[in-house]
mmCIF file of the N, C-alpha and C atoms, coordinates in Angstrom:
data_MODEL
# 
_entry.id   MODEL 
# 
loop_
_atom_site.group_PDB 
_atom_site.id 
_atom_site.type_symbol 
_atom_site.label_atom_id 
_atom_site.label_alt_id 
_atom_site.label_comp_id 
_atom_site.label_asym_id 
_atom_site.label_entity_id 
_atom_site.label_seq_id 
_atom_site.pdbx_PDB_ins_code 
_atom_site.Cartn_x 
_atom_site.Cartn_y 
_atom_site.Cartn_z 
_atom_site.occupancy 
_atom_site.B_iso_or_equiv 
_atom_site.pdbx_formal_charge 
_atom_site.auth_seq_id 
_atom_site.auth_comp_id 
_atom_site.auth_asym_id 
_atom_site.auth_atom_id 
_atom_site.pdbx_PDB_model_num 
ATOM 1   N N  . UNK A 1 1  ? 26.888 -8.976 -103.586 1.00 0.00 ? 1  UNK A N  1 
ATOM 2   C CA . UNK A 1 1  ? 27.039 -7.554 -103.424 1.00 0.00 ? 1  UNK A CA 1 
ATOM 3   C C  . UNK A 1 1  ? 26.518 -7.076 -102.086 1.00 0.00 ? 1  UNK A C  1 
ATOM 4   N N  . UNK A 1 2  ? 26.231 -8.000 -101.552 1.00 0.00 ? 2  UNK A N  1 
ATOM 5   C CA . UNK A 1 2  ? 25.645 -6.990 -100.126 1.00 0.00 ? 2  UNK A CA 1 
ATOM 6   C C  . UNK A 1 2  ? 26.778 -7.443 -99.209  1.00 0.00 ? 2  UNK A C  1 
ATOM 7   N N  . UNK A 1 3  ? 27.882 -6.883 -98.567  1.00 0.00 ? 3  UNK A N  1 
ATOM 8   C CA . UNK A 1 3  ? 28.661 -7.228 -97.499  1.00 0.00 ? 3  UNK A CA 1 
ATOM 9   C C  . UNK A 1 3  ? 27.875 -6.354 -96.596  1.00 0.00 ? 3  UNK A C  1 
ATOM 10  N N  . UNK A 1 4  ? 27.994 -6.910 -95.853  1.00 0.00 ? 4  UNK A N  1 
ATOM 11  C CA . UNK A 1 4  ? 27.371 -6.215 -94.283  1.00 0.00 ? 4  UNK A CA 1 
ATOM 12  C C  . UNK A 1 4  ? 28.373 -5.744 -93.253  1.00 0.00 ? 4  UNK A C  1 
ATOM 13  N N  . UNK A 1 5  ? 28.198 -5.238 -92.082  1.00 0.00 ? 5  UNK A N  1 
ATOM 14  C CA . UNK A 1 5  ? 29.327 -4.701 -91.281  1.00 0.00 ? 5  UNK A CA 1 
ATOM 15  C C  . UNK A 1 5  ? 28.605 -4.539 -89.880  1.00 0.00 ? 5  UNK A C  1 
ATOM 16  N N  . UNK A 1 6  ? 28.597 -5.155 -88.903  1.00 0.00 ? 6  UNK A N  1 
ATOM 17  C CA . UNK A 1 6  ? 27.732 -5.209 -87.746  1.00 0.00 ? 6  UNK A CA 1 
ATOM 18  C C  . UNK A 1 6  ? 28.508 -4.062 -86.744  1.00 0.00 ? 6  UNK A C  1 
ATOM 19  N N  . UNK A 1 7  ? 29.780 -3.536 -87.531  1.00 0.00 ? 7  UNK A N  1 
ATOM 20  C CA . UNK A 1 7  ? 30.156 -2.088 -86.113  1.00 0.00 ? 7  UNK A CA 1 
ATOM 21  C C  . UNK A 1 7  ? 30.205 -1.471 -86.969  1.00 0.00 ? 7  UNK A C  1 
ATOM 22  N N  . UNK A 1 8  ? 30.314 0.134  -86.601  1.00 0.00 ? 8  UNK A N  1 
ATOM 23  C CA . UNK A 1 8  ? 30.677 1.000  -87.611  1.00 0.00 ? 8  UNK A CA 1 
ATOM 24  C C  . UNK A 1 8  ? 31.321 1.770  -87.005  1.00 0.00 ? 8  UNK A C  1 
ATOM 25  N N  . UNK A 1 9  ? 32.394 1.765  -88.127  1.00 0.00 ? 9  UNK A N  1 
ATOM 26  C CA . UNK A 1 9  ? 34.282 2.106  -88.048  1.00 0.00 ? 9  UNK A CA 1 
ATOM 27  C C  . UNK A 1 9  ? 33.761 3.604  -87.217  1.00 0.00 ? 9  UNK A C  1 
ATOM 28  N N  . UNK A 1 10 ? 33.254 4.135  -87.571  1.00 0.00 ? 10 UNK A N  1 
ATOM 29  C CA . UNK A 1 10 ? 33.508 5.969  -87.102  1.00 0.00 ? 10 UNK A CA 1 
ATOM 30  C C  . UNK A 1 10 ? 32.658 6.067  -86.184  1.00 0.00 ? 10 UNK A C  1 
ATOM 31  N N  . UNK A 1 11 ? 31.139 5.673  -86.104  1.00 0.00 ? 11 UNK A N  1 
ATOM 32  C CA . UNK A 1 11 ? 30.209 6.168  -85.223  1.00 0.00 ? 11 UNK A CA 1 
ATOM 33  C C  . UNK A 1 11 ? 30.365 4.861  -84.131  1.00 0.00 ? 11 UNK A C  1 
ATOM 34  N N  . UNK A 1 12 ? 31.375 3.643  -83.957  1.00 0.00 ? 12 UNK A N  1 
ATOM 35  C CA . UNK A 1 12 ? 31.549 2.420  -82.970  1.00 0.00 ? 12 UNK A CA 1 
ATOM 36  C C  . UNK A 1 12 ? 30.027 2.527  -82.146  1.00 0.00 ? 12 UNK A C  1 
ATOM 37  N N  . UNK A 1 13 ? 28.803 1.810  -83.263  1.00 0.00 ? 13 UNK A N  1 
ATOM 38  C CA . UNK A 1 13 ? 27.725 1.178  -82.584  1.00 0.00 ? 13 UNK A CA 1 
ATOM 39  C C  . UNK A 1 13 ? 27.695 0.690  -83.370  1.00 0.00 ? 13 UNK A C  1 
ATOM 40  N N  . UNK A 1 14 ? 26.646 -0.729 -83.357  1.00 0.00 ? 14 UNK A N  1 
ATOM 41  C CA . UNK A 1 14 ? 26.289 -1.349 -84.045  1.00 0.00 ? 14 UNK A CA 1 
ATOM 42  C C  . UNK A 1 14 ? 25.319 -1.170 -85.229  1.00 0.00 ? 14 UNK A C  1 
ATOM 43  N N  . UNK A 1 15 ? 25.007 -1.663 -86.144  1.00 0.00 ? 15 UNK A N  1 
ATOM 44  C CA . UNK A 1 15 ? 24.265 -1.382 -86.811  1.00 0.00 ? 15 UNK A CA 1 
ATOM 45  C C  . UNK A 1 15 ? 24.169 -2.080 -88.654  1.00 0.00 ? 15 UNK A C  1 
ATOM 46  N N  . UNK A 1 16 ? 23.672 -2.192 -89.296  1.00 0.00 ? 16 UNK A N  1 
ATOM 47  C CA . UNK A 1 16 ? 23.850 -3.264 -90.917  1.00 0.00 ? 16 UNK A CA 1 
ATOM 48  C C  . UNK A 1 16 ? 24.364 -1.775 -91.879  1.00 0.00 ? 16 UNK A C  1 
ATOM 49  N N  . UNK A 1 17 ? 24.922 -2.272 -92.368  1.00 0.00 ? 17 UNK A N  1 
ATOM 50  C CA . UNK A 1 17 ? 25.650 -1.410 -93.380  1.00 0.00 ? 17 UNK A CA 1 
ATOM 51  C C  . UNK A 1 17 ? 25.761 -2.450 -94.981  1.00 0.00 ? 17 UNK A C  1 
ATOM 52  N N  . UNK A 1 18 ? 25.281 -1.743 -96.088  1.00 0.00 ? 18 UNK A N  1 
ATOM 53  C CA . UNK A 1 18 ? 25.304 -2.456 -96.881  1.00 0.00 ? 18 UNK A CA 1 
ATOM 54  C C  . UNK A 1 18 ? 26.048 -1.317 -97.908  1.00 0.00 ? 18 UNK A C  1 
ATOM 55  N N  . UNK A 1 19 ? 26.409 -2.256 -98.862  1.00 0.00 ? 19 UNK A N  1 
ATOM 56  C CA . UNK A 1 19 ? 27.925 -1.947 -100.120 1.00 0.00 ? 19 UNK A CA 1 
ATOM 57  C C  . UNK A 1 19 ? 26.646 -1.332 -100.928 1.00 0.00 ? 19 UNK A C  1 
ATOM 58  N N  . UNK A 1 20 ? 27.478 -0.091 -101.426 1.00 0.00 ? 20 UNK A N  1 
ATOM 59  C CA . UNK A 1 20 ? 26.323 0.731  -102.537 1.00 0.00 ? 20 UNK A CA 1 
ATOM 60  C C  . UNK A 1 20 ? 27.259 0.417  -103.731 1.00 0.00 ? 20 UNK A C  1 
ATOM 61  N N  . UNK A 1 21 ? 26.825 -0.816 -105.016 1.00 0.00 ? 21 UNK A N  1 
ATOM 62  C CA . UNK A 1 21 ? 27.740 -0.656 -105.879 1.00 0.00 ? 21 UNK A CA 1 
ATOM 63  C C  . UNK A 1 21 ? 28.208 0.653  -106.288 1.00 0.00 ? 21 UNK A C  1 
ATOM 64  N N  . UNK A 1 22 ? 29.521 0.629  -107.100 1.00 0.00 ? 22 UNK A N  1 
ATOM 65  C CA . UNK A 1 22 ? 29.640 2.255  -107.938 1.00 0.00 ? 22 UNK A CA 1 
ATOM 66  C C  . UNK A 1 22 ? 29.422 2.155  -109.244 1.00 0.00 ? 22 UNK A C  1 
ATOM 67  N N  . UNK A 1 23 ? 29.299 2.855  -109.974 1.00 0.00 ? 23 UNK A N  1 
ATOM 68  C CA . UNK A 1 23 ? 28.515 2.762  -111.413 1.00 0.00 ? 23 UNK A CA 1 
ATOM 69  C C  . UNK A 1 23 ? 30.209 3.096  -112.208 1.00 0.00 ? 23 UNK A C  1 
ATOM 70  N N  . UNK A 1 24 ? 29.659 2.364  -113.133 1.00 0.00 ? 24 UNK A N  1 
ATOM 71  C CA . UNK A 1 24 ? 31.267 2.407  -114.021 1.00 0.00 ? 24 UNK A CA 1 
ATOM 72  C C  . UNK A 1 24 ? 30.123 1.984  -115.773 1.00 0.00 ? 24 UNK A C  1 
ATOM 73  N N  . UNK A 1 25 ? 31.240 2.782  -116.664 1.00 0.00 ? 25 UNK A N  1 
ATOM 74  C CA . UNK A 1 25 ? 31.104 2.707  -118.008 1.00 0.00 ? 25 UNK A CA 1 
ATOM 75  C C  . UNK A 1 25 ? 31.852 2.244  -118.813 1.00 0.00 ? 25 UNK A C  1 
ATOM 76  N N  . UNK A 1 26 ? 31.414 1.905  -120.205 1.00 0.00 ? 26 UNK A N  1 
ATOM 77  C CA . UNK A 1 26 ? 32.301 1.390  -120.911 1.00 0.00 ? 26 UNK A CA 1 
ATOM 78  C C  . UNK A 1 26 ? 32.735 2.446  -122.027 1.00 0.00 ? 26 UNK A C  1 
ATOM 79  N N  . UNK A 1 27 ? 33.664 2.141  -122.307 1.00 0.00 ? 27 UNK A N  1 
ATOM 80  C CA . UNK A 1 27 ? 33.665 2.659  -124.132 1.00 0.00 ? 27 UNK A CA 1 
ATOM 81  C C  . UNK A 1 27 ? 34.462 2.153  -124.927 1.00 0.00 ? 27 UNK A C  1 
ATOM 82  N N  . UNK A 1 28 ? 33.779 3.004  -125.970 1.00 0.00 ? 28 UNK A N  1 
ATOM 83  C CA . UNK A 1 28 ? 33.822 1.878  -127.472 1.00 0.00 ? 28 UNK A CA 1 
ATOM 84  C C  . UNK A 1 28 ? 35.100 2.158  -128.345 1.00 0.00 ? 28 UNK A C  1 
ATOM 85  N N  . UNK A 1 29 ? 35.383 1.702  -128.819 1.00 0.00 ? 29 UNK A N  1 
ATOM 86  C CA . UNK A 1 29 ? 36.521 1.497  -129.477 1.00 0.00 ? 29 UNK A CA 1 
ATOM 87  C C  . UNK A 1 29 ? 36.267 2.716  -130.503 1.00 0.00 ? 29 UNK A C  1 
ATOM 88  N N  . UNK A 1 30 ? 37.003 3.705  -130.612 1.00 0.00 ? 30 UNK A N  1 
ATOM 89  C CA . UNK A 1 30 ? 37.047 4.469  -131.850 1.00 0.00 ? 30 UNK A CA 1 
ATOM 90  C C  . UNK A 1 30 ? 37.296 4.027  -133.297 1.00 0.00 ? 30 UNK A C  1 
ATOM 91  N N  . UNK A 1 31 ? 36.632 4.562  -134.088 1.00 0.00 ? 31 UNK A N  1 
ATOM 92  C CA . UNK A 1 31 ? 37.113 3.950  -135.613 1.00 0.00 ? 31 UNK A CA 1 
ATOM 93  C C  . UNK A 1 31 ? 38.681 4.696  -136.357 1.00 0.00 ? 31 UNK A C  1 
ATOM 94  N N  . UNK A 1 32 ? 38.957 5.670  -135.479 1.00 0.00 ? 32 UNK A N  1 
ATOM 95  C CA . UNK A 1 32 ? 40.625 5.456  -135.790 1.00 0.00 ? 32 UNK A CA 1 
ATOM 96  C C  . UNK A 1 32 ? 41.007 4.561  -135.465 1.00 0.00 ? 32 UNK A C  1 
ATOM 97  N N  . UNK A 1 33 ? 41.182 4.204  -134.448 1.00 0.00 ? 33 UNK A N  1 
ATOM 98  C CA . UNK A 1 33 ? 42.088 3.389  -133.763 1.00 0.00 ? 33 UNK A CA 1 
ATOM 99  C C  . UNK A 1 33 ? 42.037 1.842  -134.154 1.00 0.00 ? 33 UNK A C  1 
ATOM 100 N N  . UNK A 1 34 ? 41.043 1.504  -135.162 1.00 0.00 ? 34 UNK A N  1 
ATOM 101 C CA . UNK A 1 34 ? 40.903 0.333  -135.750 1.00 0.00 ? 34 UNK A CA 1 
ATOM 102 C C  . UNK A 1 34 ? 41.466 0.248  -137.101 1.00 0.00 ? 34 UNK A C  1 
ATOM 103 N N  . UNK A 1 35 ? 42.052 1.035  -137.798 1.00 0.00 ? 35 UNK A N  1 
ATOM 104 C CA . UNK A 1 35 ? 42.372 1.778  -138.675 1.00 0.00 ? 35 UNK A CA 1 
ATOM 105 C C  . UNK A 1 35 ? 44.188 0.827  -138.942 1.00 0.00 ? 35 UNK A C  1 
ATOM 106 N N  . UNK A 1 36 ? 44.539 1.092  -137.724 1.00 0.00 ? 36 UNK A N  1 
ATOM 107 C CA . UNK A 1 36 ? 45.813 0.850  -137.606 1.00 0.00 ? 36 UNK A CA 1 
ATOM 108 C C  . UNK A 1 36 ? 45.956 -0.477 -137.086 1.00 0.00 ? 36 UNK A C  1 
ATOM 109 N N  . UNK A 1 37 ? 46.876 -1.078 -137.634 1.00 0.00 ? 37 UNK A N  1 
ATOM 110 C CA . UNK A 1 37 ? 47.815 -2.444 -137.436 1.00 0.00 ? 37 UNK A CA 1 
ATOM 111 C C  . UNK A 1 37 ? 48.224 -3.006 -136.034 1.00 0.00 ? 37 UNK A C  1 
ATOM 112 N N  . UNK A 1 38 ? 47.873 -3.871 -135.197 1.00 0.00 ? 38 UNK A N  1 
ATOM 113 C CA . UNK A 1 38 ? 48.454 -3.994 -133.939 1.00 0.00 ? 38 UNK A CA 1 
ATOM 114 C C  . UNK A 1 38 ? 49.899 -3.475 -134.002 1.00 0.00 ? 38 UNK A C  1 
ATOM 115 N N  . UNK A 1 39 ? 50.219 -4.949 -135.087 1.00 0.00 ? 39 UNK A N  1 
ATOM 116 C CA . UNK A 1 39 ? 51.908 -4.889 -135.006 1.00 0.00 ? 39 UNK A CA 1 
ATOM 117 C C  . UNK A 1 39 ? 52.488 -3.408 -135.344 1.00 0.00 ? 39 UNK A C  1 
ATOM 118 N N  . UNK A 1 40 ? 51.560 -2.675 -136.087 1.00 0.00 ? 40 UNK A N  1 
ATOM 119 C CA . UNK A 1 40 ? 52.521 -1.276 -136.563 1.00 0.00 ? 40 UNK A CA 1 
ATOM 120 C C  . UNK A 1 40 ? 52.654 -0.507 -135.416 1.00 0.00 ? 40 UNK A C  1 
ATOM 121 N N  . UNK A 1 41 ? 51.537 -0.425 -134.535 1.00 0.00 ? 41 UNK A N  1 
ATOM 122 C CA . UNK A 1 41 ? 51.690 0.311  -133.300 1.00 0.00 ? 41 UNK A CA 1 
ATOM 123 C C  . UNK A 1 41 ? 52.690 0.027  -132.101 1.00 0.00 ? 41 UNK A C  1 
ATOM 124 N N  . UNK A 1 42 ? 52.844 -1.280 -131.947 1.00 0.00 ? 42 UNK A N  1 
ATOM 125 C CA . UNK A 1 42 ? 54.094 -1.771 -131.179 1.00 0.00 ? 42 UNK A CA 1 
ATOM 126 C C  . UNK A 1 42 ? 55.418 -1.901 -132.068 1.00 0.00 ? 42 UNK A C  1 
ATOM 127 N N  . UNK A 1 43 ? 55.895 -1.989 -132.705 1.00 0.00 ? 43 UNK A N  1 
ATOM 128 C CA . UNK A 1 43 ? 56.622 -1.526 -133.518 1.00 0.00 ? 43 UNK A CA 1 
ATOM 129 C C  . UNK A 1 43 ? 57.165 0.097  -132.922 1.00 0.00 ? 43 UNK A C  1 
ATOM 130 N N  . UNK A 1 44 ? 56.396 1.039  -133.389 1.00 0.00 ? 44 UNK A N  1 
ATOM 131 C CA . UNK A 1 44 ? 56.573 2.275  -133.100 1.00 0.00 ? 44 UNK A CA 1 
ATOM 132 C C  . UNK A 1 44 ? 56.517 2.820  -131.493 1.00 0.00 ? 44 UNK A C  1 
ATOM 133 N N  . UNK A 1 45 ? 55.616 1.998  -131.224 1.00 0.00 ? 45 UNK A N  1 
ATOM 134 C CA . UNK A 1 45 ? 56.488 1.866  -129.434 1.00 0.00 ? 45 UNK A CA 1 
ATOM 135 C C  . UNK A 1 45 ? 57.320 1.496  -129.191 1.00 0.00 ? 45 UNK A C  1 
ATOM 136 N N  . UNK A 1 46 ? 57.815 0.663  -129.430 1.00 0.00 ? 46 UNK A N  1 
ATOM 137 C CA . UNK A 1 46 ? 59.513 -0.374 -129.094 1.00 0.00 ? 46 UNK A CA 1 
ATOM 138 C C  . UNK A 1 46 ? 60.415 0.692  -129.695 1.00 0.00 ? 46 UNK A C  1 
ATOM 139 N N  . UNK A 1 47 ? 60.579 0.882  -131.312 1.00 0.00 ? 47 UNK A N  1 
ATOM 140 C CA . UNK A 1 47 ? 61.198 2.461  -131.621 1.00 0.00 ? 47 UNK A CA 1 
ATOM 141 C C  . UNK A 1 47 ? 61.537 3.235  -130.720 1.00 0.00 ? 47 UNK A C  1 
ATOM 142 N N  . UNK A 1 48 ? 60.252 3.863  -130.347 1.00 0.00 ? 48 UNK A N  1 
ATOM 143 C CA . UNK A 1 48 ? 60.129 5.381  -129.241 1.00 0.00 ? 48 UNK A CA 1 
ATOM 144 C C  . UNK A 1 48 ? 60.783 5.177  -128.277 1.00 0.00 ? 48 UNK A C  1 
ATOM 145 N N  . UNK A 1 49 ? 61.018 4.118  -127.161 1.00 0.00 ? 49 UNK A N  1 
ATOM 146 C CA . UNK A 1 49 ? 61.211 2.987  -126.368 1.00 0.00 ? 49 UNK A CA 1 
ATOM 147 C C  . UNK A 1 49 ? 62.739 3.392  -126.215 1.00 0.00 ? 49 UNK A C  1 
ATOM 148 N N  . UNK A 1 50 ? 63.785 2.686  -127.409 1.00 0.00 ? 50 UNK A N  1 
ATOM 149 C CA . UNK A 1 50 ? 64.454 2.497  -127.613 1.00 0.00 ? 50 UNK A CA 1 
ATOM 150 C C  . UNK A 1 50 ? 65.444 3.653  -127.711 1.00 0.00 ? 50 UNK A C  1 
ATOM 151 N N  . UNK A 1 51 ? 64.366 4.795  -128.353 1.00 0.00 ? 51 UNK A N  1 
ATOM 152 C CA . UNK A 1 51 ? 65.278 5.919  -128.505 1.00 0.00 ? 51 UNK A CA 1 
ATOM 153 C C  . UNK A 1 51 ? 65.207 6.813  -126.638 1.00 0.00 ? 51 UNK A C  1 
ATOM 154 N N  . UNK A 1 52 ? 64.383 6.466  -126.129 1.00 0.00 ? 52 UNK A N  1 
ATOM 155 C CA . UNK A 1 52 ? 64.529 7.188  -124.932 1.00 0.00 ? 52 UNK A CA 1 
ATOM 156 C C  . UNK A 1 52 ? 65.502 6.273  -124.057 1.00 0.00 ? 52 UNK A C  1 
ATOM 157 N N  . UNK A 1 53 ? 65.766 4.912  -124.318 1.00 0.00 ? 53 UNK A N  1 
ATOM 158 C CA . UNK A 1 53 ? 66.611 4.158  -123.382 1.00 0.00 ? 53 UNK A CA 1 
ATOM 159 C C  . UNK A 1 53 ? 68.073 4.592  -124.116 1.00 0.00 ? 53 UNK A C  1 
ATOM 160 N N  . UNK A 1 54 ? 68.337 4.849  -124.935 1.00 0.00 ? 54 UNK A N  1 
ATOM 161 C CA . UNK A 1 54 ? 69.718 5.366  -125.790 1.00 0.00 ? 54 UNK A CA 1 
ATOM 162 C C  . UNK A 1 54 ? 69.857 7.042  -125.515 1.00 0.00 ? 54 UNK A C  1 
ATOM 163 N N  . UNK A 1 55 ? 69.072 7.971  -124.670 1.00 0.00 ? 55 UNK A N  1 
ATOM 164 C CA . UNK A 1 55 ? 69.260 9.051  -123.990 1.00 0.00 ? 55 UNK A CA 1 
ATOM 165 C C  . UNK A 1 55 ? 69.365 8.812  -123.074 1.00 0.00 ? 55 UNK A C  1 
ATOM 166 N N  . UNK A 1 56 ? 68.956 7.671  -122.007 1.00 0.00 ? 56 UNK A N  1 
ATOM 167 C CA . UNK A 1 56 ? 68.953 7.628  -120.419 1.00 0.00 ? 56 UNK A CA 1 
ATOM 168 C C  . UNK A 1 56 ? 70.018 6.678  -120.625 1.00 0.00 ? 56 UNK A C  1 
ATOM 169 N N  . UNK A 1 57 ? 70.758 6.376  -121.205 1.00 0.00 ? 57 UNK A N  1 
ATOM 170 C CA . UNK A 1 57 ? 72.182 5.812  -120.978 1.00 0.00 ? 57 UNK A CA 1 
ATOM 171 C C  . UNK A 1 57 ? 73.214 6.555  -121.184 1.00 0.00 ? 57 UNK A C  1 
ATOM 172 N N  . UNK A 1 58 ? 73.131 7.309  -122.316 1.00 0.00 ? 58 UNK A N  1 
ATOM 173 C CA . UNK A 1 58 ? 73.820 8.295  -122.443 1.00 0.00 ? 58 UNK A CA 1 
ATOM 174 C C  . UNK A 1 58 ? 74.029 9.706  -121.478 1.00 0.00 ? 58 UNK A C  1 
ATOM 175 N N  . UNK A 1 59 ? 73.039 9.959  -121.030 1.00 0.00 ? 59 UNK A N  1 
ATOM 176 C CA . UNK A 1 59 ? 72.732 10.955 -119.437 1.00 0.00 ? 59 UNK A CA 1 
ATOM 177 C C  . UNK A 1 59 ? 73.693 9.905  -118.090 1.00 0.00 ? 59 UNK A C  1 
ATOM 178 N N  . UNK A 1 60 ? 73.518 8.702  -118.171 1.00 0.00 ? 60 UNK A N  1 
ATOM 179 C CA . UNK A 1 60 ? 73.820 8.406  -117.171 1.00 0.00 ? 60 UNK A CA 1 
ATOM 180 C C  . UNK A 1 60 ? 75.505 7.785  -117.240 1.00 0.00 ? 60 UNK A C  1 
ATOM 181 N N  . UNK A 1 61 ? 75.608 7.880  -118.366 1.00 0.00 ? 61 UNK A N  1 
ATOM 182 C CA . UNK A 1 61 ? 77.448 7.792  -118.986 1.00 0.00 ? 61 UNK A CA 1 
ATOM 183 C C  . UNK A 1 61 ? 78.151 9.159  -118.909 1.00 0.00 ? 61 UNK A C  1 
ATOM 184 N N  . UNK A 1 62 ? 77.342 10.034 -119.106 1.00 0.00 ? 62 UNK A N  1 
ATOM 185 C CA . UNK A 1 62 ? 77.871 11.483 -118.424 1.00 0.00 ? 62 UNK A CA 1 
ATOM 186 C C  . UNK A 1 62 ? 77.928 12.080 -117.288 1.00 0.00 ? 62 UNK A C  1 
ATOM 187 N N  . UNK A 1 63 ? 77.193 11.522 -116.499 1.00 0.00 ? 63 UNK A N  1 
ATOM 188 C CA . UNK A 1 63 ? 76.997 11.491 -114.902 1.00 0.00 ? 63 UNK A CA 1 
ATOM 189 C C  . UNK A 1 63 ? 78.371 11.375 -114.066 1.00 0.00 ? 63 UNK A C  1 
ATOM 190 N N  . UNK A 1 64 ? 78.509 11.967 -113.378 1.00 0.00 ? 64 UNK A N  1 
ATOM 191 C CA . UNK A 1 64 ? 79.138 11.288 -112.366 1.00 0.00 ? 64 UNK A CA 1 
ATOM 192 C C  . UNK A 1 64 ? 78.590 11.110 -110.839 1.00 0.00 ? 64 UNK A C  1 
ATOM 193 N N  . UNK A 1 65 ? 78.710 10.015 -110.417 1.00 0.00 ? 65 UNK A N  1 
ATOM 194 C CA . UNK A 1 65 ? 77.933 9.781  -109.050 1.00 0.00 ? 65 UNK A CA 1 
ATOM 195 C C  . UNK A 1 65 ? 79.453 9.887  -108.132 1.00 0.00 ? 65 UNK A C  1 
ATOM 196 N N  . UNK A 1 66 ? 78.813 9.910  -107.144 1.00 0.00 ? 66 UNK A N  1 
ATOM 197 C CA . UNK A 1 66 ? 79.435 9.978  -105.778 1.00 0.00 ? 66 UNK A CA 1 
ATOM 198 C C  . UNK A 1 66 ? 79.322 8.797  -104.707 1.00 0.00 ? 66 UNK A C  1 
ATOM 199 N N  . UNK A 1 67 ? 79.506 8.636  -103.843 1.00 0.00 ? 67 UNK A N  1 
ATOM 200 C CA . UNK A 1 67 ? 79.507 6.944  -102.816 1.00 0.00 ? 67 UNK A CA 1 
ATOM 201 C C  . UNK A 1 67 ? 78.604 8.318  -102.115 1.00 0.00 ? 67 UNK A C  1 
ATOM 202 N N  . UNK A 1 68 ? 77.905 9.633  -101.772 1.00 0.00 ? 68 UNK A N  1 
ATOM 203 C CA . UNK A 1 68 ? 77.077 10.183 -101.399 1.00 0.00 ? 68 UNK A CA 1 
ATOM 204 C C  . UNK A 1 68 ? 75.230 10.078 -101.995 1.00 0.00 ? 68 UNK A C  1 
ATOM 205 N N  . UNK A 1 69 ? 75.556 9.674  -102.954 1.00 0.00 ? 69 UNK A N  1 
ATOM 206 C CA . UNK A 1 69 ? 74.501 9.416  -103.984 1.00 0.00 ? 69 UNK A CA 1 
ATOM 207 C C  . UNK A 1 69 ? 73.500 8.585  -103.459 1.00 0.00 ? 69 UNK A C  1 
# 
């Protein structure tokens, strides 16, 4: 964790520059969300999925493009 930097980009003199980690958190898994089935949840994504790719084909079967497009 310590990279160093012997110029510095903005003030161009020399000088040690050291990496200030950044602080990061975790979190915890809710007890809904354990509740439910992997597979049921992808399932109902692929569904949802499916029904928006059967509107964006259908939008784009009604379309007409141009060689300007």
């Amino acid at each position: 964790m310590s990279d160093n930097r012997e110029v510095c980009v903005c003030a161009r003199r020399l000088t040690d520059f050291e990496k200030i980690p950044q602080p990061f958190t975790t979190v915890a898994a809710t007890p809904t969300s354990s509740k439910r089935k992997v597979g049921d949840t992808t399932k109902e994504d692929i569904e949802d999925n499916r029904k928006i790719l059967k509107q964006m084909k259908k939008e784009a079967r009604s379309s007409e493009f141009t060689l300007d497009d």
